[in-house]
Structure formats: C-alpha cells, structure tokens
C-alpha positions in Angstrom: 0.0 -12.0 0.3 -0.1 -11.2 4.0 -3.8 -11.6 4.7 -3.7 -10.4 8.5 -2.8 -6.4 7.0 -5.7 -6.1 4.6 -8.0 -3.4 5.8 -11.0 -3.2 7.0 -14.4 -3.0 4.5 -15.0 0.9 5.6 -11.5 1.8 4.9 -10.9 0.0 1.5 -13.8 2.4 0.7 -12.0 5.5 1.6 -8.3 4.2 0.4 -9.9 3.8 -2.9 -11.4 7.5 -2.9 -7.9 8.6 -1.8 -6.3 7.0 -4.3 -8.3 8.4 -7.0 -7.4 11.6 -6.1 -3.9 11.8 -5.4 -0.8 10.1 -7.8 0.7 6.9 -7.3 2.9 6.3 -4.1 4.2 2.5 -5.3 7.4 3.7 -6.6 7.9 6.2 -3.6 7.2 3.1 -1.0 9.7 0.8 -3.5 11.9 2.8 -2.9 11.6 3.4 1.0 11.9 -0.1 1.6 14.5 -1.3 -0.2 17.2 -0.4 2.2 15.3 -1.6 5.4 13.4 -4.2 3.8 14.6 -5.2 0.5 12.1 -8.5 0.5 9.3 -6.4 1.3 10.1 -3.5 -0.9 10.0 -6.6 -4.1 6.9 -8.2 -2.4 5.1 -4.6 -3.3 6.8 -4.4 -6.7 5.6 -7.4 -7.6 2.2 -7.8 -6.0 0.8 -4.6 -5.7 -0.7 -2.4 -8.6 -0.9 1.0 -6.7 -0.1 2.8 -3.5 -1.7 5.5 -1.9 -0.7 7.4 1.5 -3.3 8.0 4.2 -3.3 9.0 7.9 0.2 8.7 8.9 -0.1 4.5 6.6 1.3 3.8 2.9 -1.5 1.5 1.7 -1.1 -0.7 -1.4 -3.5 -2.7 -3.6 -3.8 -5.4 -5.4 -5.1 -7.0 -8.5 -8.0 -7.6 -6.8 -8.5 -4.4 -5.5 -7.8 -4.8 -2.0 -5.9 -3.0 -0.2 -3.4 -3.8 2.5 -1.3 -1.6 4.7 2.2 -2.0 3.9 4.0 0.6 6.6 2.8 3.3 9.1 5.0 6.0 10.9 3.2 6.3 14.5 
C-alpha cells in the first residue's frame, strides 16, 4: 500500500460520510484504470474494499478503513 496518498485525519472523516451515502465506485475505478494502469487498476481490486468519488478525487479504502486517494482529474 502506498502510504504517501493516505489522506489526511479530517478528510478520512468526510470520505467516510461520503461513502455512506452514495454507491460503490470500486468497480467504476477498476475499470478506469485498466487500460492506463493495468497494475494499479489490480492493486485496487485486490486491496481496497470500497471507493467513493469526492471533489474532482476517486478515493478508496481499505480493510483498515483508511482511505487513500487513488486518481484525481485537476
């Protein structure tokens, strides 16, 4: 796991608010990635239990329930 795009404390917070609202992205990002970044796109298969979009970010957690930004369009 990529330590150095885990979110900050106040917006795990929010991402997990987010994410209880609004469906599952995980398959959506899978699937974005697997052209550009096939590695990537089976890193968040495999490590990541849900994804949520917020603010322009996909965001994905793991079994520890932290979340970690995965890709932005800025």
């Amino acid at each position: 796991m990529n330590q150095t795009n885990l979110v900050p404390e106040s917006l795990q917070t929010t991402l997990n608010e987010v994410a209880a609202q609004l469906a599952d992205r995980k398959d959506e990002v899978v699937d974005l990635l697997s052209d550009e970044q096939p590695s990537k796109s089976r890193l968040v298969d495999l490590a990541y239990i849900q994804c949520t979009w917020w603010e322009g970010c996909y965001y994905c957690q793991d079994e520890k329930k932290q979340w970690y930004r995965v890709k932005c369009f800025i």
